[in-house]
MOPAC internal coordinates of N, CA, C and O (Angstrom, degrees):
PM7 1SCF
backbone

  N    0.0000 0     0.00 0     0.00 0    0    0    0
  C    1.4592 1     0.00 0     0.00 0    1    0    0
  C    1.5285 1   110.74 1     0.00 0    2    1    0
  O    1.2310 1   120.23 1   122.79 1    3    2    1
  N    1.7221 1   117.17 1   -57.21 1    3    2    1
  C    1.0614 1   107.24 1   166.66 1    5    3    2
  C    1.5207 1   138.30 1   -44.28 1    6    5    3
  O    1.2310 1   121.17 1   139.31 1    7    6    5
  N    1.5568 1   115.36 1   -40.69 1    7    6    5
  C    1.2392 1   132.76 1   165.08 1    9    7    6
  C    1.6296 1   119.58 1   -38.67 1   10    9    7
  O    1.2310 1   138.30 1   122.04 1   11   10    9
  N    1.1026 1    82.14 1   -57.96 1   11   10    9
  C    1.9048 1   106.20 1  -177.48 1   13   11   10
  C    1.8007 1   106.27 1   -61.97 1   14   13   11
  O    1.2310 1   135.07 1   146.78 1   15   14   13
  N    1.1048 1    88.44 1   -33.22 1   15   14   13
  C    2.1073 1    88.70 1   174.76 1   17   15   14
  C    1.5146 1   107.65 1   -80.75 1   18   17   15
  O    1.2310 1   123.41 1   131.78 1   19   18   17
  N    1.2643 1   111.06 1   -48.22 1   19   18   17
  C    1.7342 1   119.69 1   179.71 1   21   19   18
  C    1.6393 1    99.20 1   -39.97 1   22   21   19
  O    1.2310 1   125.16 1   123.92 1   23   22   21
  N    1.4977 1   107.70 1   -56.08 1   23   22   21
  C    1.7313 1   104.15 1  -165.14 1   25   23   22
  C    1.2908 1   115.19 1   -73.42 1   26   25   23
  O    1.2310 1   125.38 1   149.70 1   27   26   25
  N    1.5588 1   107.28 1   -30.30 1   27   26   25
  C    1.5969 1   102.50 1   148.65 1   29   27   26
  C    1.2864 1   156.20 1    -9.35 1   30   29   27
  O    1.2310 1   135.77 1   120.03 1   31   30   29
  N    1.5597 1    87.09 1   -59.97 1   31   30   29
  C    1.1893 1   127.27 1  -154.93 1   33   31   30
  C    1.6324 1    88.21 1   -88.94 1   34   33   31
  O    1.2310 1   121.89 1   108.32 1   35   34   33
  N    1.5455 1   113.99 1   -71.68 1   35   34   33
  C    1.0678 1   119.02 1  -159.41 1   37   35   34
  C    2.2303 1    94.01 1   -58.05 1   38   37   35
  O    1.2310 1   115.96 1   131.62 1   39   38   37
  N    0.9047 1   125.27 1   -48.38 1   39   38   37
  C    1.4342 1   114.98 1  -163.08 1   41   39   38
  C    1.2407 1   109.10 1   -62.01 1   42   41   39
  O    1.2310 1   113.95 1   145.92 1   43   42   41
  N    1.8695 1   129.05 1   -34.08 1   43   42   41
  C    1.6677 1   110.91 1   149.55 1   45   43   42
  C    1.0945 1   161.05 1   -36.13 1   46   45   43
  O    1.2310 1   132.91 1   142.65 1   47   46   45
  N    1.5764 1    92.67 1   -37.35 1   47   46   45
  C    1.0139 1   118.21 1  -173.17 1   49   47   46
  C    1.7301 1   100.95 1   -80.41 1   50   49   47
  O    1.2310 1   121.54 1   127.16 1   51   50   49
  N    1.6100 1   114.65 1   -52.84 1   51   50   49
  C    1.6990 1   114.09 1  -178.17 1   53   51   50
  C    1.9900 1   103.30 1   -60.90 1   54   53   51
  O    1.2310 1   119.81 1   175.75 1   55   54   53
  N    1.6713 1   117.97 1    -4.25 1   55   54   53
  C    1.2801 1   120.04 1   172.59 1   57   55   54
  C    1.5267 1   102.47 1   -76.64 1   58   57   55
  O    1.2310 1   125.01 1   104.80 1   59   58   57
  N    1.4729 1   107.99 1   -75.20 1   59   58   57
  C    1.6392 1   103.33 1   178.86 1   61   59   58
  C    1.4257 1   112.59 1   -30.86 1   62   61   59
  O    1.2310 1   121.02 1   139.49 1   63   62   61
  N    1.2324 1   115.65 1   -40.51 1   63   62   61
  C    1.5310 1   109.88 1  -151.97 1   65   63   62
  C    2.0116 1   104.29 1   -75.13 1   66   65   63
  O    1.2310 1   140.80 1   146.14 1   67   66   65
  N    1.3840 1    77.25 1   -33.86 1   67   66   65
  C    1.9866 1    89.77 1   172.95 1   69   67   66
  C    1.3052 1   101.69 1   -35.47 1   70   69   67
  O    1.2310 1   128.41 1   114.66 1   71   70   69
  N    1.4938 1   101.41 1   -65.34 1   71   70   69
  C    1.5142 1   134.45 1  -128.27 1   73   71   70
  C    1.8398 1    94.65 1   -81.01 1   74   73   71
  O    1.2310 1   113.23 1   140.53 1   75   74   73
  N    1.2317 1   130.41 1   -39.47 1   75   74   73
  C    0.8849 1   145.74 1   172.96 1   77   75   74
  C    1.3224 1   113.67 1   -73.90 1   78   77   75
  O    1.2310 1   109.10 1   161.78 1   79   78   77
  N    1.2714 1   138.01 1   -18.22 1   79   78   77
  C    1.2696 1   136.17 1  -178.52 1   81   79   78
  C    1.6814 1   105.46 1  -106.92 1   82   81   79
  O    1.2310 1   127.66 1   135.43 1   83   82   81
  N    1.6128 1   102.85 1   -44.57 1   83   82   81
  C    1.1063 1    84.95 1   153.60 1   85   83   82
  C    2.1160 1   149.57 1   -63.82 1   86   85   83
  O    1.2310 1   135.29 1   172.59 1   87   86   85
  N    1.3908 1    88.02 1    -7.41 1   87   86   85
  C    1.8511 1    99.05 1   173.14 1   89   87   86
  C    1.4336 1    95.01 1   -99.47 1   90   89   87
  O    1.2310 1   107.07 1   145.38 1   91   90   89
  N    1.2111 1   141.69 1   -34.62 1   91   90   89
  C    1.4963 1   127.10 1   152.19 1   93   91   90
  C    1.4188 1   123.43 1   -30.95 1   94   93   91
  O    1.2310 1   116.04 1   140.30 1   95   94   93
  N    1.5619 1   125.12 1   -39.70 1   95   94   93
  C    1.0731 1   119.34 1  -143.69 1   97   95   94
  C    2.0069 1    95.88 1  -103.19 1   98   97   95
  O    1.2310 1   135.77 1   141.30 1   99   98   97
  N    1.4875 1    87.07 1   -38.70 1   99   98   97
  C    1.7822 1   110.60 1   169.51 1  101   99   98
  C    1.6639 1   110.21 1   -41.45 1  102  101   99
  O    1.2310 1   119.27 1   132.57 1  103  102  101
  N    1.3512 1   119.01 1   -47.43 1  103  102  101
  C    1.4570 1   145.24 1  -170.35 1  105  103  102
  C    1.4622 1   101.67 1   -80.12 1  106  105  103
  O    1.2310 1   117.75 1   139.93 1  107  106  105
  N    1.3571 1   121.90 1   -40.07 1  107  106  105
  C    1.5910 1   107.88 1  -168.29 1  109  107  106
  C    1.4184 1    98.93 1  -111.50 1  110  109  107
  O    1.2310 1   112.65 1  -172.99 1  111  110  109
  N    1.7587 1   131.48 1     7.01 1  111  110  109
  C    1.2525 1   139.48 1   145.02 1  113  111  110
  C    1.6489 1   110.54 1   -73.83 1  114  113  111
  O    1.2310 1   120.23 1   161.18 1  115  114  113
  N    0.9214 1   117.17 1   -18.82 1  115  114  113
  C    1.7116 1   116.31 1  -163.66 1  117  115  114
  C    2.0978 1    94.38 1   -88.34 1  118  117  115
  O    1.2310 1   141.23 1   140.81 1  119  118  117
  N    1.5425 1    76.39 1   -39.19 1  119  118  117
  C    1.8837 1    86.29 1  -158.25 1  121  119  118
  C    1.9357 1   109.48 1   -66.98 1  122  121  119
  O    1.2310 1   127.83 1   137.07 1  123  122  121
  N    1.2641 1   102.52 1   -42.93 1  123  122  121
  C    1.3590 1   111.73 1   154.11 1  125  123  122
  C    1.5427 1   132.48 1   -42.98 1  126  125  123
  O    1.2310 1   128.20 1   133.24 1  127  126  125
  N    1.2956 1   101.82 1   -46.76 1  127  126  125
  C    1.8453 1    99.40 1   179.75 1  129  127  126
  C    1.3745 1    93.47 1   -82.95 1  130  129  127
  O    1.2310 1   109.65 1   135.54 1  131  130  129
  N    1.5062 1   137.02 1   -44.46 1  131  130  129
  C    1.4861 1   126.78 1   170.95 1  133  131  130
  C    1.6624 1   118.31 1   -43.56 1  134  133  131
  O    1.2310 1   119.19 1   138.81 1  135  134  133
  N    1.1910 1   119.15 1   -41.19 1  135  134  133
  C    1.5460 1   131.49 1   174.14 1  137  135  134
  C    1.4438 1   110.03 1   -69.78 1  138  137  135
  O    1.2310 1   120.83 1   147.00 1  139  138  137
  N    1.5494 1   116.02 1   -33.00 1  139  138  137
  C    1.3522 1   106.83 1  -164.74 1  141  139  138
  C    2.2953 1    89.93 1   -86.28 1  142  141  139
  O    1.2310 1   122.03 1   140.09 1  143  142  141
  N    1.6411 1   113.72 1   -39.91 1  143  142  141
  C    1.0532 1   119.97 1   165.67 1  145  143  142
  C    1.7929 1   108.37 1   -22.32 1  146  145  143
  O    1.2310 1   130.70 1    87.95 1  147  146  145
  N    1.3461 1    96.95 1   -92.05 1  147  146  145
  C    1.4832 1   119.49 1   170.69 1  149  147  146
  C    1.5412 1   117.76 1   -17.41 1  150  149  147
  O    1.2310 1   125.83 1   131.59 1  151  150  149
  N    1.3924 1   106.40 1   -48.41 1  151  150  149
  C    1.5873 1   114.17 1  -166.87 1  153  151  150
  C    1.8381 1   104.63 1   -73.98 1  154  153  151
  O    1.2310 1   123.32 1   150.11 1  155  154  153
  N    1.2736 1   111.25 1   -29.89 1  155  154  153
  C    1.4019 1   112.47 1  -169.66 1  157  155  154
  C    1.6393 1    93.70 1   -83.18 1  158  157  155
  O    1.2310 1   113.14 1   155.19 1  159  158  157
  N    1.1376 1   130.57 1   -24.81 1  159  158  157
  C    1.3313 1   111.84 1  -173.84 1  161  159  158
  C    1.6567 1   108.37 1   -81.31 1  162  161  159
  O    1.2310 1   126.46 1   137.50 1  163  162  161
  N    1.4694 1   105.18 1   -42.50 1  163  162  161
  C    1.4978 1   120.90 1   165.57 1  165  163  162
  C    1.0592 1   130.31 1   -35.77 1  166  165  163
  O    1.2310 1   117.79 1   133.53 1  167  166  165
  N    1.6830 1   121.82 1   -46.47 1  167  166  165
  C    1.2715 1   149.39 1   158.54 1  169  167  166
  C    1.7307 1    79.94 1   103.88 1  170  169  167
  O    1.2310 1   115.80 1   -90.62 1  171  170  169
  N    1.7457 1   125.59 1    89.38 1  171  170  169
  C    1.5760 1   122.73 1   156.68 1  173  171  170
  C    1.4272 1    89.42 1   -73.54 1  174  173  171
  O    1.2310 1   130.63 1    -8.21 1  175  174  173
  N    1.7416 1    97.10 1   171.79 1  175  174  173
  C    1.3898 1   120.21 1   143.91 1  177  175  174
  C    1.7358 1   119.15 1   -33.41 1  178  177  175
  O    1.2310 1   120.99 1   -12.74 1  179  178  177
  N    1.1770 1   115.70 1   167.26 1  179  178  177
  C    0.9554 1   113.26 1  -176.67 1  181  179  178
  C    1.8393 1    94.44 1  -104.15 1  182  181  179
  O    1.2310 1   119.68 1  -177.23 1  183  182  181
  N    1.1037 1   118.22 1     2.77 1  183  182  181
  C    1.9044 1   115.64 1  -167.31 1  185  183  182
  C    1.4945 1    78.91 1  -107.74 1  186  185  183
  O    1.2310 1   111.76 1   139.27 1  187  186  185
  N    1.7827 1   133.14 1   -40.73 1  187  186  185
  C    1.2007 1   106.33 1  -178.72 1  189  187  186
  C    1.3963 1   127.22 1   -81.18 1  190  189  187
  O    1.2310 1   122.01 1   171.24 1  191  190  189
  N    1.4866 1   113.76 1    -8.76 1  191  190  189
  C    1.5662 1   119.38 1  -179.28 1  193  191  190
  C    2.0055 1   106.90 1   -69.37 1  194  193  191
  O    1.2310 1   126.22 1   150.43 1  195  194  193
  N    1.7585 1   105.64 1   -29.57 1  195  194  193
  C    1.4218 1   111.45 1  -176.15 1  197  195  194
  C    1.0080 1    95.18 1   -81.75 1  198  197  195
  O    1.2310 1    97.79 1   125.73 1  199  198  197
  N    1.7292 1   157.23 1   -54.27 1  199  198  197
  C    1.0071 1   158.89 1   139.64 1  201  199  198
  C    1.8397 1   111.84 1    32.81 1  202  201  199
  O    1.2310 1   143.64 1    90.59 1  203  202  201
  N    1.8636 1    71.67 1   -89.41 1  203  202  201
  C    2.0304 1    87.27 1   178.65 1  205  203  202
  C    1.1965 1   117.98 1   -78.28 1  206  205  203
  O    1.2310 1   114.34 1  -168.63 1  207  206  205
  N    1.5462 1   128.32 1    11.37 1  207  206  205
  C    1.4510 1   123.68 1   168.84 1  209  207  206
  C    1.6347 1   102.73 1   -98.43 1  210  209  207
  O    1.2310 1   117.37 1   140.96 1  211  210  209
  N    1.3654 1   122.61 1   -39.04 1  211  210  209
  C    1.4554 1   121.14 1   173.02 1  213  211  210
  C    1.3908 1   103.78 1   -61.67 1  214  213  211
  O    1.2310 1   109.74 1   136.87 1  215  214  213
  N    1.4570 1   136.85 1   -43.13 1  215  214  213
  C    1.3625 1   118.97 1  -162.80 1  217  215  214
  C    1.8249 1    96.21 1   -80.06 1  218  217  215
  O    1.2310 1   125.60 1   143.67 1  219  218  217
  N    1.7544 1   106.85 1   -36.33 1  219  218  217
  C    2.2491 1    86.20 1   160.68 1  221  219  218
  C    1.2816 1   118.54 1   -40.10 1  222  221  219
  O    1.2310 1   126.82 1   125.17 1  223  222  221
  N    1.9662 1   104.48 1   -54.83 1  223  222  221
  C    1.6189 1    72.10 1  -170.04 1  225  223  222
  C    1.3645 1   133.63 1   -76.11 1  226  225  223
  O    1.2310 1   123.69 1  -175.43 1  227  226  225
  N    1.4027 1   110.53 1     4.57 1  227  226  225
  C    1.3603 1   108.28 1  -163.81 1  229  227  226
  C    1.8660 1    88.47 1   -86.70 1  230  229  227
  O    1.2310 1   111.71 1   132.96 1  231  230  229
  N    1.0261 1   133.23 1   -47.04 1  231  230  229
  C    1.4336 1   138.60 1  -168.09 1  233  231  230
  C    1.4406 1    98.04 1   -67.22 1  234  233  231
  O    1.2310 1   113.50 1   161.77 1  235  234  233
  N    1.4083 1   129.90 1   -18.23 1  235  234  233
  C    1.3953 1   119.34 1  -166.38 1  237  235  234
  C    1.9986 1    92.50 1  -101.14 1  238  237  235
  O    1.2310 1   121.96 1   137.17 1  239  238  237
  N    1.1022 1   113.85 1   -42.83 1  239  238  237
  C    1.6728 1   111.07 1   166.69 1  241  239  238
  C    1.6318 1   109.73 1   -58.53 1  242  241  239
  O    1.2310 1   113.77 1   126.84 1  243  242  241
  N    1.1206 1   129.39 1   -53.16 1  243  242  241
  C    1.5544 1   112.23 1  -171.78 1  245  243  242
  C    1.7743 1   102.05 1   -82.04 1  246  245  243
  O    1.2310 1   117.99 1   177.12 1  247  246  245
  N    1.3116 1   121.43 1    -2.88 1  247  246  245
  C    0.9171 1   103.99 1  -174.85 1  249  247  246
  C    2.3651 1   111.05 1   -97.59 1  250  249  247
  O    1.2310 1   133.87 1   155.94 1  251  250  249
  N    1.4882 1    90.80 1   -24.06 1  251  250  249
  C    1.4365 1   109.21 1   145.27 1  253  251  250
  C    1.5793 1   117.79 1   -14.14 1  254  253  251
  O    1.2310 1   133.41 1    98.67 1  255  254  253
  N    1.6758 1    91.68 1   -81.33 1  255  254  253
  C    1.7532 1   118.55 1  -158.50 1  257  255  254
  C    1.3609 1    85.35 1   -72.65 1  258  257  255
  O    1.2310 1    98.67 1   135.27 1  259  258  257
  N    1.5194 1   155.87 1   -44.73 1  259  258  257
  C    1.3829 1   162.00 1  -158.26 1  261  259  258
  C    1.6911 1   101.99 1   -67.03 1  262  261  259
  O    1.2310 1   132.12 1   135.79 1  263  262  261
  N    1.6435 1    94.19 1   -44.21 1  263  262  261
  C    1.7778 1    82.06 1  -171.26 1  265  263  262
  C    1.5230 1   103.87 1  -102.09 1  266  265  263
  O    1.2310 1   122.04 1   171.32 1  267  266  265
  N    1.1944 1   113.71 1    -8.68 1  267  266  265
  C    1.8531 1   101.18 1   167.60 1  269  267  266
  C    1.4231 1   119.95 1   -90.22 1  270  269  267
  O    1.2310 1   120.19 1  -172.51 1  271  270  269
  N    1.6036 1   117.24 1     7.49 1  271  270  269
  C    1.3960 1   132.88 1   159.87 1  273  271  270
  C    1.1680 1   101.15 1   -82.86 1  274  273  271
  O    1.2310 1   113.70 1   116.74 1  275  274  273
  N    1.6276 1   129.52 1   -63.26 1  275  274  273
  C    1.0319 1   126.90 1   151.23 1  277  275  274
  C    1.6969 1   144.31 1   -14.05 1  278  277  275
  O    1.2310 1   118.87 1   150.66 1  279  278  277
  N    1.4304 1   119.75 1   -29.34 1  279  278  277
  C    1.0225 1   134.87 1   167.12 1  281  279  278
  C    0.9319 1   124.53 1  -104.39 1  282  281  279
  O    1.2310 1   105.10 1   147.65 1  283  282  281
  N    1.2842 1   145.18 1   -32.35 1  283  282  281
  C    1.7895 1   153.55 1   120.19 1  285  283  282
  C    1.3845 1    98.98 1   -25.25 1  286  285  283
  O    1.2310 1   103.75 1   131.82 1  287  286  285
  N    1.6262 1   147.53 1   -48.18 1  287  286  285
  C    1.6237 1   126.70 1   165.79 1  289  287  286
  C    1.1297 1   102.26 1   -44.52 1  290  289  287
  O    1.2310 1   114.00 1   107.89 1  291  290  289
  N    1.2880 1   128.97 1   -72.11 1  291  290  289
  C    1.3861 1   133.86 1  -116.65 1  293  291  290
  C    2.3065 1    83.87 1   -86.21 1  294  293  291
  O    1.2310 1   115.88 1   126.40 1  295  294  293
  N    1.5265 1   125.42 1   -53.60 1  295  294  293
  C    1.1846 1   132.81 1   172.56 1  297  295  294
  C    1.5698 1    92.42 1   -27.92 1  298  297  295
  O    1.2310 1   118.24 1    97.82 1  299  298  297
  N    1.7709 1   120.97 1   -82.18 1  299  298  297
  C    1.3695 1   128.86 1  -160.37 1  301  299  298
  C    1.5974 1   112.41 1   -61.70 1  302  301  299
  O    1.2310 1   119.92 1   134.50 1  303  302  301
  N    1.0955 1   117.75 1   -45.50 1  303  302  301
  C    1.5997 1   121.58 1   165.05 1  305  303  302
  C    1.4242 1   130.69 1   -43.47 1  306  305  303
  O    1.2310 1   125.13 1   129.66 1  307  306  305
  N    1.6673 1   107.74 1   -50.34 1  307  306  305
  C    1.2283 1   146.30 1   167.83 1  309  307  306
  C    1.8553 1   103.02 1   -30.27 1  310  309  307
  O    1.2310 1   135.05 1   100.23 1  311  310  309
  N    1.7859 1    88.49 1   -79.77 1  311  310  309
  C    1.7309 1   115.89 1   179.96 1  313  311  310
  C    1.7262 1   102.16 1   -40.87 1  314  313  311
  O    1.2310 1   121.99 1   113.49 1  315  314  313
  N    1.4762 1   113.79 1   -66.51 1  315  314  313
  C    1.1018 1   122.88 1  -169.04 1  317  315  314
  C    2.1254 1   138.51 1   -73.07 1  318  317  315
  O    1.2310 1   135.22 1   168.60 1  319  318  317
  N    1.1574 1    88.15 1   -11.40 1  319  318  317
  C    1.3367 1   103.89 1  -177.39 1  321  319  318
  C    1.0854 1   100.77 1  -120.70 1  322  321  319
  O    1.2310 1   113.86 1   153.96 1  323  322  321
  N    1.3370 1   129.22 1   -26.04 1  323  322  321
  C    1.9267 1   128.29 1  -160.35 1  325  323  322
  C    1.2732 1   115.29 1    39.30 1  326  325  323
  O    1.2310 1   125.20 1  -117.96 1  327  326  325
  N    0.9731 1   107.63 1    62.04 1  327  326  325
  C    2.0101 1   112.87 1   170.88 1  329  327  326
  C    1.4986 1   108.37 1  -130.69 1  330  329  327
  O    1.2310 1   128.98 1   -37.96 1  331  330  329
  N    1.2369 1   100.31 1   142.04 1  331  330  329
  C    1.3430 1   121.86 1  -154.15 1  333  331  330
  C    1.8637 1    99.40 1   -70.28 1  334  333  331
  O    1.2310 1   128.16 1   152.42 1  335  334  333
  N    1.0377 1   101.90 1   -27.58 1  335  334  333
  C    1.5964 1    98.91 1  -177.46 1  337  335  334
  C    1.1668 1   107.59 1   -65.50 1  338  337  335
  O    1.2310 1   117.17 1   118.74 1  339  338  337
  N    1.2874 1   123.00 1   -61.26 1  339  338  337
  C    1.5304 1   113.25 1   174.93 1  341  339  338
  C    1.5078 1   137.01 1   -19.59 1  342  341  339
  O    1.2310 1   133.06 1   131.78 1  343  342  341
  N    1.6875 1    92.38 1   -48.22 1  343  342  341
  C    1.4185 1   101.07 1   172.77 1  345  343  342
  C    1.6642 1   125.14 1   -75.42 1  346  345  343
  O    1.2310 1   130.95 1   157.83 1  347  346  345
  N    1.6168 1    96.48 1   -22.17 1  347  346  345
  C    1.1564 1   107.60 1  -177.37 1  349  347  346
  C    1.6634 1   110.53 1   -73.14 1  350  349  347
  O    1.2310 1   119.09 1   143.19 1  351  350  349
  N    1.5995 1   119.33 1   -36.81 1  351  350  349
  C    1.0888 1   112.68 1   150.78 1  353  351  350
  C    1.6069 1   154.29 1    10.80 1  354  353  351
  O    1.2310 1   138.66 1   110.43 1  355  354  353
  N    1.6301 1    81.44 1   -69.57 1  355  354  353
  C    1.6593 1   109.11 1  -164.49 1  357  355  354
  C    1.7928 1    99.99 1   -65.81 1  358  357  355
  O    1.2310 1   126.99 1   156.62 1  359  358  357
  N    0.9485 1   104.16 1   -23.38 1  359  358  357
  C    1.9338 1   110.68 1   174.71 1  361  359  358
  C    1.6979 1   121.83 1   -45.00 1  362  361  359
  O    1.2310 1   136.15 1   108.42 1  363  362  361
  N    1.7604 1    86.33 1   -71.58 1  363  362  361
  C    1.5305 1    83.87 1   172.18 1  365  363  362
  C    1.7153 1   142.79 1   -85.37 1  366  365  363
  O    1.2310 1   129.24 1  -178.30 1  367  366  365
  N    1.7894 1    99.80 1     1.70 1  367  366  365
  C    1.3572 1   125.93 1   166.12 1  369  367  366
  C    1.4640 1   104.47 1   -93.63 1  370  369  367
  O    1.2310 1   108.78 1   168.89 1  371  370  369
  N    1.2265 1   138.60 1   -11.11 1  371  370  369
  C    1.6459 1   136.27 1   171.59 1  373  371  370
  C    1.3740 1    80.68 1   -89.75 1  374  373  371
  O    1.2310 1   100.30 1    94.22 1  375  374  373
  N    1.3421 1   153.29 1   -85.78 1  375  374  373
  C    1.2461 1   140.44 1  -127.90 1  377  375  374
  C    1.7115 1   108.16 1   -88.92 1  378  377  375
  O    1.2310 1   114.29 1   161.90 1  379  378  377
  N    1.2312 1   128.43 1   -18.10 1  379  378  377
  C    1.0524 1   125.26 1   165.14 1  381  379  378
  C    1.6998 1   110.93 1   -80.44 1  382  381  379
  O    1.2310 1   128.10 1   174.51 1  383  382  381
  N    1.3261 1   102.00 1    -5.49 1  383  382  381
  C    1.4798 1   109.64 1  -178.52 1  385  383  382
  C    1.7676 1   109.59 1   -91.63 1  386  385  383
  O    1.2310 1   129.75 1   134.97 1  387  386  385
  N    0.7871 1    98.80 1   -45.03 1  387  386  385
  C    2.1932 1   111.08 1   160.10 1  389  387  386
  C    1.7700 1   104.07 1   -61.32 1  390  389  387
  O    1.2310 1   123.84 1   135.85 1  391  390  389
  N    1.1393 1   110.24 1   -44.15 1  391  390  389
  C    1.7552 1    97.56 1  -163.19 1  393  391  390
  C    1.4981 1    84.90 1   -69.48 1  394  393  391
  O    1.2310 1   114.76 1   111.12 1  395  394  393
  N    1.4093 1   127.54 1   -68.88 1  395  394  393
  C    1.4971 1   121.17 1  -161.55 1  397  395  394
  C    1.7081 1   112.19 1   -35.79 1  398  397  395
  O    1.2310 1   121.34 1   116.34 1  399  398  397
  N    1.1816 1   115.03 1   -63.66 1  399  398  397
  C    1.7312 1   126.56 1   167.13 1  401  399  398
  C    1.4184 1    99.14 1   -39.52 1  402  401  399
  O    1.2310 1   118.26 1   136.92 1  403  402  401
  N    1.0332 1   120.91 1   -43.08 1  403  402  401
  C    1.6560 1    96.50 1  -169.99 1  405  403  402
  C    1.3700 1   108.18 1   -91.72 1  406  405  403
  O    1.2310 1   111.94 1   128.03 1  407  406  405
  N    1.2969 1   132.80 1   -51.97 1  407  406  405
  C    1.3708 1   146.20 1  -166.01 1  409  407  406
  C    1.8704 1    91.37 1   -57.69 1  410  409  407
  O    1.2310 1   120.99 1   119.27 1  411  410  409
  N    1.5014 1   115.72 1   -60.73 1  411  410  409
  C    1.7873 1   121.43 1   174.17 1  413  411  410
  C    1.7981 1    99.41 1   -25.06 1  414  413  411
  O    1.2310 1   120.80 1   119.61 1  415  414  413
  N    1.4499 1   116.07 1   -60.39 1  415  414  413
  C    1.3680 1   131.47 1  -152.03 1  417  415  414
  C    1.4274 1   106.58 1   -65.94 1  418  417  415
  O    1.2310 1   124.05 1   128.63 1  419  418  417
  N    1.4736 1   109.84 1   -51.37 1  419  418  417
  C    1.0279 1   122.60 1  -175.29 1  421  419  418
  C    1.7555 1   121.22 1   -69.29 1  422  421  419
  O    1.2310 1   119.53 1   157.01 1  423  422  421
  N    1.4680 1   118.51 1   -22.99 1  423  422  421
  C    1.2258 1   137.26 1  -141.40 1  425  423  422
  C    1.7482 1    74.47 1  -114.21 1  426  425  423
  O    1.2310 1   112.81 1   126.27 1  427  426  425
  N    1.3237 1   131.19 1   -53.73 1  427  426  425
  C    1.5570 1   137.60 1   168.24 1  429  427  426
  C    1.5722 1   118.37 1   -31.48 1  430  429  427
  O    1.2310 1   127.51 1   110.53 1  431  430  429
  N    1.2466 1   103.16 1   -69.47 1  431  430  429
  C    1.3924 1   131.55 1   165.39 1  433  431  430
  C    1.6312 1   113.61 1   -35.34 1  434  433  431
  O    1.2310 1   118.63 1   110.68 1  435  434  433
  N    1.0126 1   120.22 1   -69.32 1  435  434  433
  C    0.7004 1   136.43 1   167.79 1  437  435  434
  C    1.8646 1   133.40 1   -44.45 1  438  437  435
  O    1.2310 1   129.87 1   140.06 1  439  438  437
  N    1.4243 1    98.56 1   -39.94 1  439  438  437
  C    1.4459 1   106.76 1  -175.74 1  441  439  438
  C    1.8878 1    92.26 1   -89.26 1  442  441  439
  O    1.2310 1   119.92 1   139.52 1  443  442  441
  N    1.1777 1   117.75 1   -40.48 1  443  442  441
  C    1.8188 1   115.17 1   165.94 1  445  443  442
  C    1.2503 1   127.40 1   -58.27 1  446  445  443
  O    1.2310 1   121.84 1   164.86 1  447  446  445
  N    1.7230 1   114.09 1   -15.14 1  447  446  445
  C    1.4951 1   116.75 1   162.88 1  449  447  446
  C    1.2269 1   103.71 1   -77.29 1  450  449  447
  O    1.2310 1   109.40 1   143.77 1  451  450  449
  N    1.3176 1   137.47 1   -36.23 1  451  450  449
  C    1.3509 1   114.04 1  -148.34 1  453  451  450
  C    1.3911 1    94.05 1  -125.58 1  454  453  451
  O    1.2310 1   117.08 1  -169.78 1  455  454  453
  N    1.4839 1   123.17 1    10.22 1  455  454  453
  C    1.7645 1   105.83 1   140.45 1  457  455  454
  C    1.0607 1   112.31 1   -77.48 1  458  457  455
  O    1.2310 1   107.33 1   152.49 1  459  458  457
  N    1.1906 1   141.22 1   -27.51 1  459  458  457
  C    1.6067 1   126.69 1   176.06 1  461  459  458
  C    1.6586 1    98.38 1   107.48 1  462  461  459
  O    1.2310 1   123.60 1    15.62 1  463  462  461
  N    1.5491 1   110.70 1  -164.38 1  463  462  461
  C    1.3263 1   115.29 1  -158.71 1  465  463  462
  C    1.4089 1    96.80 1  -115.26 1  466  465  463
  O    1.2310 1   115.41 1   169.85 1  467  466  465
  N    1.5151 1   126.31 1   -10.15 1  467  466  465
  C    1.3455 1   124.22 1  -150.20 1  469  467  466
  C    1.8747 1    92.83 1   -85.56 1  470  469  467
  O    1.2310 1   108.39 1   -61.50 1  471  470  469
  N    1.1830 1   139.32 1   118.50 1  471  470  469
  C    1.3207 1   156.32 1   169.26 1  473  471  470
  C    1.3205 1   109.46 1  -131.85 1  474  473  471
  O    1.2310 1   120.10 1   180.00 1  475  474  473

């Protein structure tokens, strides 16, 4: 019995920790396209506008793998504990899971327009 609470214990806790890194990652993806926003009205450099679009995409790829770990917890947790949070979960790891894909795409796109064609 005790055993069975320990692992409990421990698989919440590696949930929060998802779950929390993943709203870390949501927050310093958001703050970037706002900065890169900001910078075009500002008129940045053009090395700092590529700057904060490479560090999106890099925050929008690890933040990817964060929320589809995230959604495989909350599925396996879900099955195994039957608590409603789990399921409730899957909300803000599905939708932080669309912004990353799109914001990545867009932030991609973007950095291939404005190297140009010359390779």
């Amino acid at each position: 019995m005790k055993n069975e609470q320990n692992q409990e214990n421990r698989n919440i806790f590696l949930f929060n920790l998802t779950h929390r890194f993943s709203l870390f990652l949501t927050g310093a993806l958001i703050m970037c396209i706002l900065l890169y926003t900001a910078g075009n009205f500002q008129q940045f450099l053009d090395g700092t506008q590529e700057i904060i679009l490479i560090l999106a995409s890099i925050s929008s790829l690890v933040l990817i793998i964060f929320s589809a770990a995230g959604i495989i917890q909350c599925i396996v947790f879900g099955i195994l504990y039957k608590q409603k949070r789990f399921w409730l979960g899957l909300i803000p790891f599905g939708v932080s899971e669309l912004l990353a894909v799109l914001l990545l795409l867009v932030s991609r796109i973007i950095l291939t327009l404005t190297g140009g064609y010359a390779a």
